[in-house]
SERO-4910 file (N, C-alpha, C, O; in steps of 0.05 Angstrom, whole numbers):
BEGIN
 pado doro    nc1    nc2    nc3   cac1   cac2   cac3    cc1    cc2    cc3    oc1    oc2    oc3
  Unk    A   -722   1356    612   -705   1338    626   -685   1354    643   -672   1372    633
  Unk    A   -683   1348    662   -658   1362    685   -638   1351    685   -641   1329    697
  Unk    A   -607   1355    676   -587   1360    673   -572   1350    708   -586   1361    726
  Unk    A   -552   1335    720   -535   1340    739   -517   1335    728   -511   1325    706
  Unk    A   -503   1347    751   -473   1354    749   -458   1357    775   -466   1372    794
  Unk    A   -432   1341    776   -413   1338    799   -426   1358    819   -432   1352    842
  Unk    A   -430   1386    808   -433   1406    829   -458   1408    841   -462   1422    861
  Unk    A   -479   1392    828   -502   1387    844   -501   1364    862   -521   1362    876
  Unk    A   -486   1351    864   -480   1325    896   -471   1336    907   -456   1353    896
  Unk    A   -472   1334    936   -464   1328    962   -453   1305    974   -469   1289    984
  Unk    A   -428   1298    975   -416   1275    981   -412   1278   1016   -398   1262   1028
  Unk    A   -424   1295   1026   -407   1305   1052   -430   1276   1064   -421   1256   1075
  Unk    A   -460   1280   1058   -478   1255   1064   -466   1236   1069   -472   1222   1089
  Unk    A   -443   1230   1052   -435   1200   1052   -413   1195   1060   -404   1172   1061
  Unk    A   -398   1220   1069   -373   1218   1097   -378   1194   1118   -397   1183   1130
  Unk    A   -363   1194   1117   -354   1164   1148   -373   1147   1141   -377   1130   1158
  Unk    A   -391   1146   1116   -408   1117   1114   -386   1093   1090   -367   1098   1075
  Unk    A   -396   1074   1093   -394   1043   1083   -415   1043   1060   -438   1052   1061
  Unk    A   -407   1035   1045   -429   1032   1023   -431   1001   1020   -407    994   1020
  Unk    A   -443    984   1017   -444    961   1007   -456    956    981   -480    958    982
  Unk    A   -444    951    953   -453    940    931   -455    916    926   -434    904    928
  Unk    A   -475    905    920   -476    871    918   -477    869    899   -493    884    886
  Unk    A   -462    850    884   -461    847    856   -435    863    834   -430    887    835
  Unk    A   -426    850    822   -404    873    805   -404    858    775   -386    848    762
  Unk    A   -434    864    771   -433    860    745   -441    885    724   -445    903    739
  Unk    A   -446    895    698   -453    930    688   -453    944    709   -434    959    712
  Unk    A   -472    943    728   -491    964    752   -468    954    774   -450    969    766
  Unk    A   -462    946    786   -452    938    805   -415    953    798   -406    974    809
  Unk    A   -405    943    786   -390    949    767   -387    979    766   -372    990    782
  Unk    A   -397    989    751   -398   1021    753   -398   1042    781   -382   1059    790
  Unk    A   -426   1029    790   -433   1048    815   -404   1042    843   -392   1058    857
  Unk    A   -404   1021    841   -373   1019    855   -344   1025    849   -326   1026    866
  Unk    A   -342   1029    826   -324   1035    813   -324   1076    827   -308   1088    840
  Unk    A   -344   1082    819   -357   1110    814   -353   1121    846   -341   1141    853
  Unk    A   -365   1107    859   -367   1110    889   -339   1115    902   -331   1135    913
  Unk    A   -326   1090    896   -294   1095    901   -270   1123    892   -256   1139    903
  Unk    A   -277   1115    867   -268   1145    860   -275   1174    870   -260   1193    868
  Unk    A   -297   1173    879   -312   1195    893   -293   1201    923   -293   1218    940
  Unk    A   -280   1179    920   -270   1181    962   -291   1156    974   -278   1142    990
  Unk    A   -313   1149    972   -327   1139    999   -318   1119    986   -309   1114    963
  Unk    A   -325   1099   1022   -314   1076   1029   -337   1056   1013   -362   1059   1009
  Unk    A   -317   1032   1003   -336   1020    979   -332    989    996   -311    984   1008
  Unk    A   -356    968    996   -347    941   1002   -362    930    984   -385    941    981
  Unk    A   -355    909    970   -370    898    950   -371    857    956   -355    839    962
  Unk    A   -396    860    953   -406    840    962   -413    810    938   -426    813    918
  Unk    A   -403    789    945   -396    768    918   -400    738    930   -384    727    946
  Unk    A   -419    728    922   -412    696    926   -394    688    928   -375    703    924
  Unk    A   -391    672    933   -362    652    937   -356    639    914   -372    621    907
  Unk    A   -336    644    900   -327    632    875   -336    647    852   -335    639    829
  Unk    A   -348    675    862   -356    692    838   -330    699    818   -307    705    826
  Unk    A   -337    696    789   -320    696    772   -313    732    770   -298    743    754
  Unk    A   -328    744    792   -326    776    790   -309    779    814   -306    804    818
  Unk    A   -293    762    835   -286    765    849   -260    778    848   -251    792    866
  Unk    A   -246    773    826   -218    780    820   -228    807    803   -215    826    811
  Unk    A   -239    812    790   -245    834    784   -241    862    794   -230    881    785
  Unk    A   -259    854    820   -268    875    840   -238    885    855   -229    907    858
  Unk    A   -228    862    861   -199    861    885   -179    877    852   -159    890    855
  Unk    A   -187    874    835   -160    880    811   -167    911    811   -152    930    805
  Unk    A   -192    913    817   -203    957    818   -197    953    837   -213    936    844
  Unk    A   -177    957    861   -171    959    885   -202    964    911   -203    980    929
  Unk    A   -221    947    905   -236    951    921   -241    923    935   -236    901    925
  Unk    A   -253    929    963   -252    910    983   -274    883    977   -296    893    976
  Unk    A   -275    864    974   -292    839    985   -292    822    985   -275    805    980
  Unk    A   -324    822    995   -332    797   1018   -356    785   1011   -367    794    991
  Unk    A   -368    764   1026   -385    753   1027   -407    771   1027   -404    790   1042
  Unk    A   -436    769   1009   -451    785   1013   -463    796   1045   -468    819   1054
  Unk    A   -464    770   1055   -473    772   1093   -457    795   1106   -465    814   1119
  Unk    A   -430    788   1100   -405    799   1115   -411    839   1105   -416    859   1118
  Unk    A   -406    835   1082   -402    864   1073   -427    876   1080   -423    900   1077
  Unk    A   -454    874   1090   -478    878   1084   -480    890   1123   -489    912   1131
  Unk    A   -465    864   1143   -457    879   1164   -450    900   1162   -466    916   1172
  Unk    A   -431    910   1151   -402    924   1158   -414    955   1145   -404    977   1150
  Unk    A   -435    951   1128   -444    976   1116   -460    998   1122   -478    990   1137
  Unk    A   -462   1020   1119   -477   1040   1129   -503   1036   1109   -525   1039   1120
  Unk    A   -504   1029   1081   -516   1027   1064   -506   1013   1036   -486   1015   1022
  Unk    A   -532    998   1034   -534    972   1024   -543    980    991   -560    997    986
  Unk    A   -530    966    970   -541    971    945   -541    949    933   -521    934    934
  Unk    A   -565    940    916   -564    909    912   -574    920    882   -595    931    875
  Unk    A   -546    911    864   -554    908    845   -544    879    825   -526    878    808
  Unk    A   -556    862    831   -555    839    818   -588    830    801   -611    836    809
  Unk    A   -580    818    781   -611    803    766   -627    803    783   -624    789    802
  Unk    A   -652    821    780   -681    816    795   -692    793    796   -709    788    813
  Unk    A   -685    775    780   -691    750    789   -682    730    812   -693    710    821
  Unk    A   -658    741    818   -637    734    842   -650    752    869   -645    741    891
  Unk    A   -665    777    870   -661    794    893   -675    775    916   -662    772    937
  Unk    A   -697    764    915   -719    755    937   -702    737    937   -710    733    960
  Unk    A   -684    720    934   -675    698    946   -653    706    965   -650    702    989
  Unk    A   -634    722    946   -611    747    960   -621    762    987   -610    759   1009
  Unk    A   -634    771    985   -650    783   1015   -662    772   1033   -664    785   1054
  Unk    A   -673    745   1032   -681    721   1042   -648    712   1056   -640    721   1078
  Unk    A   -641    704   1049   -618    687   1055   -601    711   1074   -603    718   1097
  Unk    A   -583    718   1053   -558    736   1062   -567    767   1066   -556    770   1088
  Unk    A   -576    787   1062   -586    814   1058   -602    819   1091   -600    829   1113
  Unk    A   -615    807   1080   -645    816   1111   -642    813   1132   -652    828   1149
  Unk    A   -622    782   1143   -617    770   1170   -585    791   1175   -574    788   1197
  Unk    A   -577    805   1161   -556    822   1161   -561    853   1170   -542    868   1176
  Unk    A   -584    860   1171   -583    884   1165   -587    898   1196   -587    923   1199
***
């Protein structure tokens, strides 16, 4: 098994990009959390009336509507229930991109 470590990334990749995370639930949650702390620009993407919405704004990170944040991004990460994705990408994700 191979081992990383801080010193094996390259964050320079992800200079002047937007990340979009959809979803901030475990996975969503973390990787934005993680991302932020790293320096890169984090937008996190939430239904309207998501009970994760105050969450996200309480880790000082930015959002929005999945459509909206999904514009604004250099790169898109969708981590919400696989049972949600084909409808998520259908709708808001795909006509965005």
């Amino acid at each position: 098994m191979k081992v990383f470590y801080d010193k094996d990334a390259d964050l320079t990749k992800l200079s002047g990009k937007t990340v979009a995370v959809i979803g901030y639930g475990s996975q969503g949650h973390a990787h934005a959390n993680n991302l932020k702390d790293s320096g890169v620009s984090v937008l996190v993407g939430l239904a309207e009336g998501s009970a994760s919405r105050k969450k996200a704004q309480d880790a000082g990170l930015a959002v929005g509507s999945v459509a909206e944040v999904v514009r604004k991004a250099d790169i898109v990460m969708v981590l919400v229930p696989d049972e949600k994705i084909a409808d998520l990408y259908g709708s808001e994700i795909g006509p965005n991109l």
